[in-house]
PyMOL commands that place a pseudoatom at each C-alpha (Angstrom):
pseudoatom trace, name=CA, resn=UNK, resi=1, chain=A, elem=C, hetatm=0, pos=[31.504, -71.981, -53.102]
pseudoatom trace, name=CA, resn=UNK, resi=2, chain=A, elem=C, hetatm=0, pos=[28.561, -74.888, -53.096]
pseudoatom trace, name=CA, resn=UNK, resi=3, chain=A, elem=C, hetatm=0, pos=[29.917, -78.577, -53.009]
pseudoatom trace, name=CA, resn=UNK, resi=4, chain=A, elem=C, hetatm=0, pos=[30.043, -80.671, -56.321]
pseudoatom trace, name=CA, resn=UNK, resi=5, chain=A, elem=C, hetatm=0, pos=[26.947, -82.712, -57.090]
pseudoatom trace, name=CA, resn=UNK, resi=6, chain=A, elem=C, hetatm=0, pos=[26.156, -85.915, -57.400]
pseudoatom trace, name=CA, resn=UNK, resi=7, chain=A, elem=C, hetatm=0, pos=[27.259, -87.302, -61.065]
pseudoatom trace, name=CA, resn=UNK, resi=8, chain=A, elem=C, hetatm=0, pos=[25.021, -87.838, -63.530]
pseudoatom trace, name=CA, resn=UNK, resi=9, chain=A, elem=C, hetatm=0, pos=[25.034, -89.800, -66.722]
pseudoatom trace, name=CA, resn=UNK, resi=10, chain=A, elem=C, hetatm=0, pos=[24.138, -88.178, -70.104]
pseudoatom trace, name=CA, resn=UNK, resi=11, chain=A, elem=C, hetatm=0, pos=[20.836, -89.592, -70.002]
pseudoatom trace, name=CA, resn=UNK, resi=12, chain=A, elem=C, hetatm=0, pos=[20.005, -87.708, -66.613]
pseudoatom trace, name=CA, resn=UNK, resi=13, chain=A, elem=C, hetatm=0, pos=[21.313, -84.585, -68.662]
pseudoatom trace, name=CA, resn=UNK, resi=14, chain=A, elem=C, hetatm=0, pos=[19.336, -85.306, -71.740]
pseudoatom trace, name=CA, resn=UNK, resi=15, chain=A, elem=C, hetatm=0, pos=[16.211, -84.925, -70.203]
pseudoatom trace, name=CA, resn=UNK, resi=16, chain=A, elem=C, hetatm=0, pos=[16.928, -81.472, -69.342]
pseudoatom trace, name=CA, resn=UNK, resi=17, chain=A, elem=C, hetatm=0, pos=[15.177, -78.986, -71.850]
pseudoatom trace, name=CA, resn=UNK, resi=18, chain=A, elem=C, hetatm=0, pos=[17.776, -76.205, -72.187]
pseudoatom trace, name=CA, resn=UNK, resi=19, chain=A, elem=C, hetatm=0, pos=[16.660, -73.693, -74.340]
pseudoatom trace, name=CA, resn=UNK, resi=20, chain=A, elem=C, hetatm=0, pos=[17.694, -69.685, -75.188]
pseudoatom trace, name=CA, resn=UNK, resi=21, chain=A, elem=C, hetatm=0, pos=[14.916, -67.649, -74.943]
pseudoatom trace, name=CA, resn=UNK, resi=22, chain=A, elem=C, hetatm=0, pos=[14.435, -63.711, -74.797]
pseudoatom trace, name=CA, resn=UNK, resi=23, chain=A, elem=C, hetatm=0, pos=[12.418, -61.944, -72.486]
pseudoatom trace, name=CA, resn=UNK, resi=24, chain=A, elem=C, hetatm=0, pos=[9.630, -60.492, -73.940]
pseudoatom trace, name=CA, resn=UNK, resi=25, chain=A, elem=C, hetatm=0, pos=[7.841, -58.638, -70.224]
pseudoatom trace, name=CA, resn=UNK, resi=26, chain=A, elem=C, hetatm=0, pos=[8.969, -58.046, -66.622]
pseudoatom trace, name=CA, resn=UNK, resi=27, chain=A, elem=C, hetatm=0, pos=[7.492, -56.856, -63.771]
pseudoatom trace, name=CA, resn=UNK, resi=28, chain=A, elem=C, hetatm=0, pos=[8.045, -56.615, -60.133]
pseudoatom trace, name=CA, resn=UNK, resi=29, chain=A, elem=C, hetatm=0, pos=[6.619, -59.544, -58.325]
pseudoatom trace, name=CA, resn=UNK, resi=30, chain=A, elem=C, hetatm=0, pos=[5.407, -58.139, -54.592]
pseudoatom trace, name=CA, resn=UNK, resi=31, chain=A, elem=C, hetatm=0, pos=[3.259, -60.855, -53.832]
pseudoatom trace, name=CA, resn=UNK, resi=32, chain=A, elem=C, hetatm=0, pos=[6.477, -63.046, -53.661]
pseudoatom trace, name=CA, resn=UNK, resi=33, chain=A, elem=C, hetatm=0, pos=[7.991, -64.044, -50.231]
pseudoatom trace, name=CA, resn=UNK, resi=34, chain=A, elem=C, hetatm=0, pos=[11.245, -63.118, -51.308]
pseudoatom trace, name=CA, resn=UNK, resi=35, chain=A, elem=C, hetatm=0, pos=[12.375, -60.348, -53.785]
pseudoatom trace, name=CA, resn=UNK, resi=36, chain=A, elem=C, hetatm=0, pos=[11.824, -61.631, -57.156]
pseudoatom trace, name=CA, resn=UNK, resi=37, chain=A, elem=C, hetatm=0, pos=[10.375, -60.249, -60.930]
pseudoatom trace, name=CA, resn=UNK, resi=38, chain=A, elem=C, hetatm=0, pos=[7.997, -62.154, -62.964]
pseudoatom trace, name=CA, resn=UNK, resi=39, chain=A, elem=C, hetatm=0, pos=[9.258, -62.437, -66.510]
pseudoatom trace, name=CA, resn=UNK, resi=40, chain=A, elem=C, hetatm=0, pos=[7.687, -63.720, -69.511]
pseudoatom trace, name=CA, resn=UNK, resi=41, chain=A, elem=C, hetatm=0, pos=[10.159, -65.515, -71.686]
pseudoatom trace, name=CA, resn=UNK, resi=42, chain=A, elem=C, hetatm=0, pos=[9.868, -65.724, -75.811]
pseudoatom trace, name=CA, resn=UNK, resi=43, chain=A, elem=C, hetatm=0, pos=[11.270, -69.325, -76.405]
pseudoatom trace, name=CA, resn=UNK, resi=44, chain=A, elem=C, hetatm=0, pos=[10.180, -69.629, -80.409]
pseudoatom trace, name=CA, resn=UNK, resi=45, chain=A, elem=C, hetatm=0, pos=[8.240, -72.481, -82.054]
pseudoatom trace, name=CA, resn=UNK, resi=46, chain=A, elem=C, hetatm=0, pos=[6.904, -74.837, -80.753]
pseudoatom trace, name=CA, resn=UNK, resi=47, chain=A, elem=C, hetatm=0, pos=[6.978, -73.680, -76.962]
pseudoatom trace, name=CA, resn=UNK, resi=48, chain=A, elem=C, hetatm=0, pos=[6.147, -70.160, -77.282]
pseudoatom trace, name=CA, resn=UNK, resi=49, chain=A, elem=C, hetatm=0, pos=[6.143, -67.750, -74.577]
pseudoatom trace, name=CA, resn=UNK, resi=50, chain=A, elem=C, hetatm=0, pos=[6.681, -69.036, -71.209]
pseudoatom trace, name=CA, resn=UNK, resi=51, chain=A, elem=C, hetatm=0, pos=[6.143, -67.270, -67.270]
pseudoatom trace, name=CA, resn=UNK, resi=52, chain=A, elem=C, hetatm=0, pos=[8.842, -67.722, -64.658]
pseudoatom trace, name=CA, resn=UNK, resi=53, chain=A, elem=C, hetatm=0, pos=[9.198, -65.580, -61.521]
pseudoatom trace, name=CA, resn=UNK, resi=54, chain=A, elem=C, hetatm=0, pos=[13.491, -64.941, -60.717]
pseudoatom trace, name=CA, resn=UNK, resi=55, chain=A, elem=C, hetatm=0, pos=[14.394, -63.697, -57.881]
pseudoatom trace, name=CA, resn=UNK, resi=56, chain=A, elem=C, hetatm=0, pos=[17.302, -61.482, -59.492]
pseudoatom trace, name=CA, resn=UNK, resi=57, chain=A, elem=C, hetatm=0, pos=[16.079, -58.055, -57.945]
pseudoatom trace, name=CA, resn=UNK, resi=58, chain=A, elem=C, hetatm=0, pos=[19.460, -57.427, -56.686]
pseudoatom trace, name=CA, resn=UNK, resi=59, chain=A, elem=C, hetatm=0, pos=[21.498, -56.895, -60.031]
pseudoatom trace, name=CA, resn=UNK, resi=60, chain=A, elem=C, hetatm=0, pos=[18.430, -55.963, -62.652]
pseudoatom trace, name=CA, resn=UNK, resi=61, chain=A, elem=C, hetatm=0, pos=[15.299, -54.384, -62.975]
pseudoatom trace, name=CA, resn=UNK, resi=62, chain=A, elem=C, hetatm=0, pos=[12.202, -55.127, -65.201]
pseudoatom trace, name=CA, resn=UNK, resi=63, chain=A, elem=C, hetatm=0, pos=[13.371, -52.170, -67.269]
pseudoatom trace, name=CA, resn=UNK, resi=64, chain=A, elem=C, hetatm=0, pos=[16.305, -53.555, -68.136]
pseudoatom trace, name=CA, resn=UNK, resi=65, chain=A, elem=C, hetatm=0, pos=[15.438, -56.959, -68.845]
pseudoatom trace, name=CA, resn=UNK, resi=66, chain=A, elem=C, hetatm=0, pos=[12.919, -56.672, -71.500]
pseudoatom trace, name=CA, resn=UNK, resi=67, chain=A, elem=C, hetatm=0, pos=[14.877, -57.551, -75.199]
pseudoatom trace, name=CA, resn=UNK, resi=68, chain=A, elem=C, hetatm=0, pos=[17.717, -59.735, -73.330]
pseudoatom trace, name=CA, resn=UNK, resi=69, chain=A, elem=C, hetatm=0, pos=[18.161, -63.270, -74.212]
pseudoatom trace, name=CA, resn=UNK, resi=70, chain=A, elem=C, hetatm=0, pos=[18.912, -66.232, -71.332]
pseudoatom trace, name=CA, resn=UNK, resi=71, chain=A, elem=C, hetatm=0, pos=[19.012, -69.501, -71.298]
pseudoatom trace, name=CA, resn=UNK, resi=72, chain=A, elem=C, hetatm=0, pos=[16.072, -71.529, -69.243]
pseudoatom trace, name=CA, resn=UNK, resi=73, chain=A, elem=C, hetatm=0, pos=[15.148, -74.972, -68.832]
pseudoatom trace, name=CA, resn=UNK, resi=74, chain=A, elem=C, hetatm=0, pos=[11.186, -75.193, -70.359]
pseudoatom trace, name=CA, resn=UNK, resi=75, chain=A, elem=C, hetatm=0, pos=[10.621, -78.744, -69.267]
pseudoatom trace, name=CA, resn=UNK, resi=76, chain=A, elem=C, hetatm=0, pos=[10.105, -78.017, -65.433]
pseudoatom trace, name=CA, resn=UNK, resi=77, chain=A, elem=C, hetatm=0, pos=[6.556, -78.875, -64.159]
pseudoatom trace, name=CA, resn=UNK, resi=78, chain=A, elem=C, hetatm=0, pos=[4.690, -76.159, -63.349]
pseudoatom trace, name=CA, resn=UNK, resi=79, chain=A, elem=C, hetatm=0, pos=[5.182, -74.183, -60.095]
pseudoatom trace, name=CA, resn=UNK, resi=80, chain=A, elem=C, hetatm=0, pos=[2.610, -72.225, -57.978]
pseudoatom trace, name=CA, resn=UNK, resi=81, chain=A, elem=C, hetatm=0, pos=[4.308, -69.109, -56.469]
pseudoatom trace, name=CA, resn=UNK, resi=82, chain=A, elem=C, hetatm=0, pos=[1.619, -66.833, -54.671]
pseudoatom trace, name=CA, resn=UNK, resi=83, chain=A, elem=C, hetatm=0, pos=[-0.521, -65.662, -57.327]
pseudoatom trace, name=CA, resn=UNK, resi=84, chain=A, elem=C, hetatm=0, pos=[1.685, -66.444, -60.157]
pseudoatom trace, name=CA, resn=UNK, resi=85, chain=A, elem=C, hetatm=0, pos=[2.256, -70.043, -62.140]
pseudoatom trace, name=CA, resn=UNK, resi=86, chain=A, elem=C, hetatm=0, pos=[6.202, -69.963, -62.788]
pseudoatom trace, name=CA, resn=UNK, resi=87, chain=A, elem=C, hetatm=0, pos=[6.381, -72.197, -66.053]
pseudoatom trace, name=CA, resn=UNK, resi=88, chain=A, elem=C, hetatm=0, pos=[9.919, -72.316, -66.499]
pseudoatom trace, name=CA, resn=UNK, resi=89, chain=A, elem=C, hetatm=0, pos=[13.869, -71.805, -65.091]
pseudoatom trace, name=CA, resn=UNK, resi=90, chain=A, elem=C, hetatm=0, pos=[15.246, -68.644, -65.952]
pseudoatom trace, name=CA, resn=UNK, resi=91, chain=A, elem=C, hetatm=0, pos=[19.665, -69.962, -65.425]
pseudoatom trace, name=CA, resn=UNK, resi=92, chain=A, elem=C, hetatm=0, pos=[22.272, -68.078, -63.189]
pseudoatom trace, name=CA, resn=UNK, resi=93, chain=A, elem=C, hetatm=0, pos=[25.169, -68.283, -60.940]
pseudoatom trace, name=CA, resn=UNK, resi=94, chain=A, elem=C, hetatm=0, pos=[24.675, -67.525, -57.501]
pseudoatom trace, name=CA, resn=UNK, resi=95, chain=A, elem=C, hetatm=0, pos=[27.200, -64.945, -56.431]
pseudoatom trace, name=CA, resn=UNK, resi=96, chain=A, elem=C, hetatm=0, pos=[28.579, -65.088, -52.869]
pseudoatom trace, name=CA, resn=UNK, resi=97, chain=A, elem=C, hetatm=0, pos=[27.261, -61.694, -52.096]
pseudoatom trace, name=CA, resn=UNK, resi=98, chain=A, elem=C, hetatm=0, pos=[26.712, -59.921, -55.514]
pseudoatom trace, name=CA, resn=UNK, resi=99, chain=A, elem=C, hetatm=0, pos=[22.767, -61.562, -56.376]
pseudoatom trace, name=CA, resn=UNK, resi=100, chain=A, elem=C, hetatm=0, pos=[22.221, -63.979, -59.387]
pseudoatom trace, name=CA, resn=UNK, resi=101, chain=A, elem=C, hetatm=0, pos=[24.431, -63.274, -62.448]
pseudoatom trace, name=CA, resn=UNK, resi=102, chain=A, elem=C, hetatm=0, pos=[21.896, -64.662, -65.368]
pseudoatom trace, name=CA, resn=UNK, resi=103, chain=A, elem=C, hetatm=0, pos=[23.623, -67.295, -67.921]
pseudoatom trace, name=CA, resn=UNK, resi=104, chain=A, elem=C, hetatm=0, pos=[23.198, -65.549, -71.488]
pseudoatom trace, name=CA, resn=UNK, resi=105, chain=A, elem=C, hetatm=0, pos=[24.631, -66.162, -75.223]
pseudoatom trace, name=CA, resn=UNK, resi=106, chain=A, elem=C, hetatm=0, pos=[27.174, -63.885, -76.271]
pseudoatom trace, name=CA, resn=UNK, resi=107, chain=A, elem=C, hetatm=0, pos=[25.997, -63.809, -79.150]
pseudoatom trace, name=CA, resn=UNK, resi=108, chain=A, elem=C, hetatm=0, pos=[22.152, -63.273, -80.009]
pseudoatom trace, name=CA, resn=UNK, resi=109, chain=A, elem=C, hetatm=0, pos=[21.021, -66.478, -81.160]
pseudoatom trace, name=CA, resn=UNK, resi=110, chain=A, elem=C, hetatm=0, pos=[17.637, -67.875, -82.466]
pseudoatom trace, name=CA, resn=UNK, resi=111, chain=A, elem=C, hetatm=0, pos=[14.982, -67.996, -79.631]
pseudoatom trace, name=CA, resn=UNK, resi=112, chain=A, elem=C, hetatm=0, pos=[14.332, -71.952, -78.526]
pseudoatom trace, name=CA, resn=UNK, resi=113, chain=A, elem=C, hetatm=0, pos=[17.678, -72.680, -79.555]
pseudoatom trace, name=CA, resn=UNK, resi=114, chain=A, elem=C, hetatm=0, pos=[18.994, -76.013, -77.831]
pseudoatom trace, name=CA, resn=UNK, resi=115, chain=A, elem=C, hetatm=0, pos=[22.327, -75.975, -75.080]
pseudoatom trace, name=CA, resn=UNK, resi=116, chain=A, elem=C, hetatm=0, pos=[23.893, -78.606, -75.629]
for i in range(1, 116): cmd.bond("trace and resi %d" % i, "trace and resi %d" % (i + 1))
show_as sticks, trace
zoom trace
C-alpha cells in the first residue's frame, strides 16, 4: 500500500476538474513504452470529447471499454506520449498485482457530470 500524501486544503482540491465521462473509442496503443490503450472519452458540453492513453491493458481490452463511463480529471495540460497527445486522466486504483481497477459511477450518470 502507497504512503499518505501530503494534505491539501480544499482550494488545492478545487482546482481539480473531476468529471464522469464515457468512452466513446479505444484502441491498442503500440507505440507506447509501456502497455497502454488510447481512449477517447465523451465528457458532454462544454468539453466534448477528450484523448487520454491508460495503461490498463492488464484487466480490459478496447472491446470492452467502448460504452463504459469513468471518471477523469479534464483540466490536466496536455501530454505528449509517442505519437499520441493524452488530453486528459482516465482515474483508478493501482492494484498490488491485479493492474489498474478504473473508478466508475454505479450508476450511469450524465456525461461531464462534476465529483465532488
Amino acid at each position: 500500500m502507497s504512503p499518505r500524501k501530503d494534505t491539501i486544503d480544499w482550494d488545492d482540491f478545487a482546482k481539480i476538474d473531476l468529471r464522469v465521462g464515457t468512452i466513446v473509442k479505444a484502441e491498442l496503443f503500440p507505440e507506447a513504452r509501456n502497455p497502454a490503450i488510447k481512449v477517447w472519452v465523451d465528457f458532454g458540453t462544454p468539453i466534448g470529447t477528450l484523448k487520454s492513453s491508460a495503461q490498463i491493458t492488464d484487466l480490459y481490452s478496447p472491446e470492452e471499454l467502448v460504452g463504459r463511463q469513468v471518471v477523469g480529471v479534464t483540466n490536466f495540460a496536455p501530454k505528449q506520449i509517442g505519437p499520441f497527445m493524452s488530453e486528459c486522466l482516465i482515474t483508478g486504483v493501482v492494484g498490488e498485482s491485479q493492474g489498474v481497477v478504473l473508478l466508475t459511477p454505479d450508476r450511469e450518470v450524465q456525461n461531464g457530470g462534476l465529483i465532488a
